[in-house]
Backbone as a ProteinNet text record, in pm:
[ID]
protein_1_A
[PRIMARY]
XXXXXXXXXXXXXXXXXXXXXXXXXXXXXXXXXXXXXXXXXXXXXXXXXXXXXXXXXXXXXXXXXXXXXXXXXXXXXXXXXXXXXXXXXXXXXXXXXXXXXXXXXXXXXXXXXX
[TERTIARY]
6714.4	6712.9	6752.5	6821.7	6846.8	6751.2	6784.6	6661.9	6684.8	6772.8	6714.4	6671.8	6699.4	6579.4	6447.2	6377.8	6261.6	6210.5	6307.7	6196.8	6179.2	6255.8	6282.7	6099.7	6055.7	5918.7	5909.8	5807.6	5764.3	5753.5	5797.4	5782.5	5631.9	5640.2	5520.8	5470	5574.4	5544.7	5641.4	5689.7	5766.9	5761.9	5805.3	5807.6	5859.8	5916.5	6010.5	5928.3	5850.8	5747.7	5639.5	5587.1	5497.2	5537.6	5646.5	5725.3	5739.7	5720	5726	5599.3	5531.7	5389.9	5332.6	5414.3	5352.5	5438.4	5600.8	5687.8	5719.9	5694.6	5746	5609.2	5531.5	5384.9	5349	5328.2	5254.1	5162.7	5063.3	4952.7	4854	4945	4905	4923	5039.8	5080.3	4953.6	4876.9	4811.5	4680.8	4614.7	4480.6	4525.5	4582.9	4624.7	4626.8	4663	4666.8	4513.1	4401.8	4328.4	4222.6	4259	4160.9	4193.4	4312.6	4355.7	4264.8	4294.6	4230.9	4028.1	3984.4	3861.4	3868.5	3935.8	3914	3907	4042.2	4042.7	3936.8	3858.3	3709.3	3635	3587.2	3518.2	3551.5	3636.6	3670.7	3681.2	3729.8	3736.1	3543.4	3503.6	3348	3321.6	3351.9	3324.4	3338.8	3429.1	3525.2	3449.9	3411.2	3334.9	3206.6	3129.2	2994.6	2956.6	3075.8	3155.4	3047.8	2943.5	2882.6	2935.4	3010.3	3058.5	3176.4	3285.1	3386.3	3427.8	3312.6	3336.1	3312.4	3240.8	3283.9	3412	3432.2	3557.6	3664.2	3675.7	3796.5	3831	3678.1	3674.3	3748.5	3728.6	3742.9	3856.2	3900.2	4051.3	4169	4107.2	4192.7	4192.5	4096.3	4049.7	4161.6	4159.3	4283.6	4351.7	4408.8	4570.7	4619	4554.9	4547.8	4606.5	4510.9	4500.2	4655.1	4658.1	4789.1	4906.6	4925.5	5016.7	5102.3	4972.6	4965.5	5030.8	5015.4	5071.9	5235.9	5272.2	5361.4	5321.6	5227.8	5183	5244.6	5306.1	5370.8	5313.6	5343.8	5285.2	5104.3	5074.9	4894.9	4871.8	4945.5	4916.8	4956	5027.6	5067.2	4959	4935.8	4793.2	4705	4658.6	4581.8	4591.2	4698	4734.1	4686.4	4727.8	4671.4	4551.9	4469.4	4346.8	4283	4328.2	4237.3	4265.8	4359.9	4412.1	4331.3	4250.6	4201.5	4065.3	4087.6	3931.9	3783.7	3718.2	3597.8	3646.1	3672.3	3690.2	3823.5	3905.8	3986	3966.3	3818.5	3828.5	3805.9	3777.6	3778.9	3917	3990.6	4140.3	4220.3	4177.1	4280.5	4242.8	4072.1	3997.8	4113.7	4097.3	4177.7	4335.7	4355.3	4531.3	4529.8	4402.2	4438.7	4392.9	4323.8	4252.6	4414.3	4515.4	4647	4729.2	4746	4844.2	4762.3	4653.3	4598.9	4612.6	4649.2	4663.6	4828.3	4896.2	5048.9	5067.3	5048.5	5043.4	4990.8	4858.6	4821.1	4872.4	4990.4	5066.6	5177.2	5247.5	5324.7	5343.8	5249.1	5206.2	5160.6	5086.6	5123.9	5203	5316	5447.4	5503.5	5546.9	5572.5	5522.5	5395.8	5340.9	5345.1	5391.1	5395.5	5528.4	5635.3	5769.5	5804.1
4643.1	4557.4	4641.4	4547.1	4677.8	4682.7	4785	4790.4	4745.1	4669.4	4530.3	4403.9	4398.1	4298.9	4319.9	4460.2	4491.3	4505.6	4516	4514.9	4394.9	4297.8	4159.7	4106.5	4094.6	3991.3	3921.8	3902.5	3764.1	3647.2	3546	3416	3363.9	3306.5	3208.1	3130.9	3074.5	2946.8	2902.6	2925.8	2874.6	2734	2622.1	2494.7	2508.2	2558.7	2530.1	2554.7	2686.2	2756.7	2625.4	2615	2485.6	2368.8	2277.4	2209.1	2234.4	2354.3	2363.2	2293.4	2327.3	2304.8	2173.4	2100	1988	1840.1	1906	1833.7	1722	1788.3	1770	1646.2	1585	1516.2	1574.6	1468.7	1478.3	1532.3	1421.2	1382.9	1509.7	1588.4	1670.4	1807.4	1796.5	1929.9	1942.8	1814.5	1812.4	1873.3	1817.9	1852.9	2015.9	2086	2196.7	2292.1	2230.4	2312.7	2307.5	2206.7	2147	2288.1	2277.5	2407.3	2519	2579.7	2702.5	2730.5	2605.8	2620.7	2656.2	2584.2	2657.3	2759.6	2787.5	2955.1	3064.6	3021.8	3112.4	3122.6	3019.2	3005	3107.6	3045.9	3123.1	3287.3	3287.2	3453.8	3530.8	3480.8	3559.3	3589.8	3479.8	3473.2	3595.1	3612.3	3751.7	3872.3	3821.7	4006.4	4014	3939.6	3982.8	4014.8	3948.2	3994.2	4111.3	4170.4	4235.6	4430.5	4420.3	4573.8	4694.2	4613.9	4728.6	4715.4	4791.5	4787.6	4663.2	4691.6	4570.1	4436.7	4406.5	4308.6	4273	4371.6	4305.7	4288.7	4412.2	4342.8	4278.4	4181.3	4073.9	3983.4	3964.7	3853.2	3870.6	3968.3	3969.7	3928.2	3970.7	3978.5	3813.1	3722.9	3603.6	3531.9	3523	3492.1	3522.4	3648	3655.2	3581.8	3550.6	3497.3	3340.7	3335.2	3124.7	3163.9	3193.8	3213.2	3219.6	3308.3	3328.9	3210.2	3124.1	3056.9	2908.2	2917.8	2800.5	2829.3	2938.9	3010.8	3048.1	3019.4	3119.6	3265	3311.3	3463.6	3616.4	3574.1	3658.5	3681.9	3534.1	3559.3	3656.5	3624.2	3673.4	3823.8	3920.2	4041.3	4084.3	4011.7	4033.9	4096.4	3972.8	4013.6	4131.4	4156.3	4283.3	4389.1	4408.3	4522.7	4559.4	4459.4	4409.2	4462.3	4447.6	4508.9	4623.9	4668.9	4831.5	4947.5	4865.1	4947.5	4999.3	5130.6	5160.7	5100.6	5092.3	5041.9	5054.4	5205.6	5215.6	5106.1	5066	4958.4	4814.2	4765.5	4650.1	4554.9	4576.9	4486.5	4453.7	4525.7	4512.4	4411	4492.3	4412	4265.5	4245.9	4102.8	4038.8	4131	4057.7	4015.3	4093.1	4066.9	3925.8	3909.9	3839.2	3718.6	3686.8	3588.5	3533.4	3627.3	3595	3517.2	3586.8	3549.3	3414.7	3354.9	3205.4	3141.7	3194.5	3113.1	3007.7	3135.8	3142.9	3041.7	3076.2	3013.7	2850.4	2808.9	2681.1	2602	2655.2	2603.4	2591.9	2639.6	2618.5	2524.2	2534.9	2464.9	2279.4	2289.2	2138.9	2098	2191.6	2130.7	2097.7	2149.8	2100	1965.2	1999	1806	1742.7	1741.8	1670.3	1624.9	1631.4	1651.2	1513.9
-1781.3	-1897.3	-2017.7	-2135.9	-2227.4	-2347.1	-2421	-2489.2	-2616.2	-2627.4	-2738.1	-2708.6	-2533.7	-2504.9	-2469.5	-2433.4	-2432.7	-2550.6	-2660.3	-2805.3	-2859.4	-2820.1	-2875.5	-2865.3	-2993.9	-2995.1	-2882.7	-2841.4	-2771.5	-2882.4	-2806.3	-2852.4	-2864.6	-2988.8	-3048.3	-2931.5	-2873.8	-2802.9	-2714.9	-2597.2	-2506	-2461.8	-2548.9	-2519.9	-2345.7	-2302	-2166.6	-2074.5	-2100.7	-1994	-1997.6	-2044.7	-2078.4	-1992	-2018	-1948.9	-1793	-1742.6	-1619.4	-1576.2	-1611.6	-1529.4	-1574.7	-1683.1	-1706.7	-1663.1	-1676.6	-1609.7	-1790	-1850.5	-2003.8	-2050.8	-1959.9	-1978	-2108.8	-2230.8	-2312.2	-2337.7	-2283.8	-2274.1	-2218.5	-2108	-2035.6	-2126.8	-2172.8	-2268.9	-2393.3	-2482.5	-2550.4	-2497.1	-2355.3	-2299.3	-2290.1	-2231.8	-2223.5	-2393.2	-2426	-2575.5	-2630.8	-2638	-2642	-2561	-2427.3	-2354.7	-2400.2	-2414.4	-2482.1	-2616.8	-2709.5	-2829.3	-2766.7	-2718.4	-2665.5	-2647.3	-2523.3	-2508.9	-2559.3	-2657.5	-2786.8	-2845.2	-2854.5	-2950.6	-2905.5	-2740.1	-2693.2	-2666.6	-2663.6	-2650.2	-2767.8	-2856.9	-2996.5	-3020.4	-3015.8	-3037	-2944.7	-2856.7	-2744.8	-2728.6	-2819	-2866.9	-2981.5	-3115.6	-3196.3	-3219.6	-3071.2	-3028.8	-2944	-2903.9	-2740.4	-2813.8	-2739.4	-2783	-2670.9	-2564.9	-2470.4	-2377.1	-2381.5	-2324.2	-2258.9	-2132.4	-2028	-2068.2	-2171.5	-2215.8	-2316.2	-2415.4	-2506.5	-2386.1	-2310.5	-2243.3	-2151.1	-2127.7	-2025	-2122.7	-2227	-2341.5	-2382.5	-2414.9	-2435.4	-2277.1	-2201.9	-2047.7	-2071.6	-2048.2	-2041.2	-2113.2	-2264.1	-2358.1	-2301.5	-2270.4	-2270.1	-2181.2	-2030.3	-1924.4	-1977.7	-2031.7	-2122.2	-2175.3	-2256.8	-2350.6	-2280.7	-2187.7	-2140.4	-2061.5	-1980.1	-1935.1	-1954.5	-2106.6	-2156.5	-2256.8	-2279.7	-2284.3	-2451.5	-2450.6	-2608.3	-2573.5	-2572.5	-2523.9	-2616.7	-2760.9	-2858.4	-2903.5	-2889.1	-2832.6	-2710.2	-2615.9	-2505.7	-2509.2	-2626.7	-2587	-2727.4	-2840.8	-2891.6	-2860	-2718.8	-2633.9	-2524.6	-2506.4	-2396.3	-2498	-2671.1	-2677.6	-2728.3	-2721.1	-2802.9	-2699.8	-2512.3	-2385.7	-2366.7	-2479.1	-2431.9	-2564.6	-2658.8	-2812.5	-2729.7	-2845.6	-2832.3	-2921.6	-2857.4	-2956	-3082.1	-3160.4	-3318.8	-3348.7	-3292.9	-3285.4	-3317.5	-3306.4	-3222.6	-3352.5	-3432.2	-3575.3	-3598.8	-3600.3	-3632.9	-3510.9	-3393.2	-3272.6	-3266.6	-3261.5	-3293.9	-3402.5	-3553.9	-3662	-3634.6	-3547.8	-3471.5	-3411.9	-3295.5	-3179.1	-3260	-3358.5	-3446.9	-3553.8	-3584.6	-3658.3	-3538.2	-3436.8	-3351.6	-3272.2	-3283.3	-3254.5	-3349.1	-3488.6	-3593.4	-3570.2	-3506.9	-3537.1	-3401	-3271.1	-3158.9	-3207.2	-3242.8	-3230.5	-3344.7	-3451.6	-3533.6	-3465.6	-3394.3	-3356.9	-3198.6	-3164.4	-3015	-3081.4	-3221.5	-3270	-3354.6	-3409	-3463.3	-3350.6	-3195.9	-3110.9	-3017.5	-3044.9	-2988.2	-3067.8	-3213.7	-3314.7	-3326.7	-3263.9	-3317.1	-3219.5
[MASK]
++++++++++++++++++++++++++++++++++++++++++++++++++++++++++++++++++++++++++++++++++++++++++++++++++++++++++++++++++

């Protein structure tokens, strides 16, 4: 691969990746965004309560998993390095992975909105 496509950002939001698994379903694309947005809840809440390793980076692994999943792409690499910080890290990577759910679930409902 060359290496202006390995530096190339991940995408906000892969409408297409999404579409696979929903078969372009609304209704289905909304419930899906809908659980993501939980998870995010619950996991951010986890990472900011998180007093030991094994937990922040259950909580971060967890997200990125969700994210990825729905083609949030840039949440999801958030989250890759949010499971890769050290403790003295984790206010900041939290404050990362908390921007990039901002950016993801704006853009995941300008797309069900459109």
């Amino acid at each position: 691969m060359s290496e202006s496509l390995q530096s190339r950002p991940a995408p906000v939001f892969d409408t297409a990746h999404l579409a696979q698994y929903t078969g372009g379903d609304s209704a289905l694309e909304a419930e899906l965004a809908g659980l993501l947005r939980e998870q995010a809840d619950r996991c951010l809440a986890a990472m900011e309560a998180a007093e030991d390793p094994v937990a922040w980076k259950a909580a971060a692994h967890t997200l990125k998993g969700a994210a990825r999943g729905v083609g949030a792409f840039a949440l999801g690499e958030a989250c890759q390095r949010a499971e890769e910080a050290g403790p003295v890290s984790w206010p900041a990577a939290c404050a990362d992975v908390r921007r990039a759910c901002e950016d993801a679930f704006a853009a995941i409902e300008a797309t069900l909105n459109a």
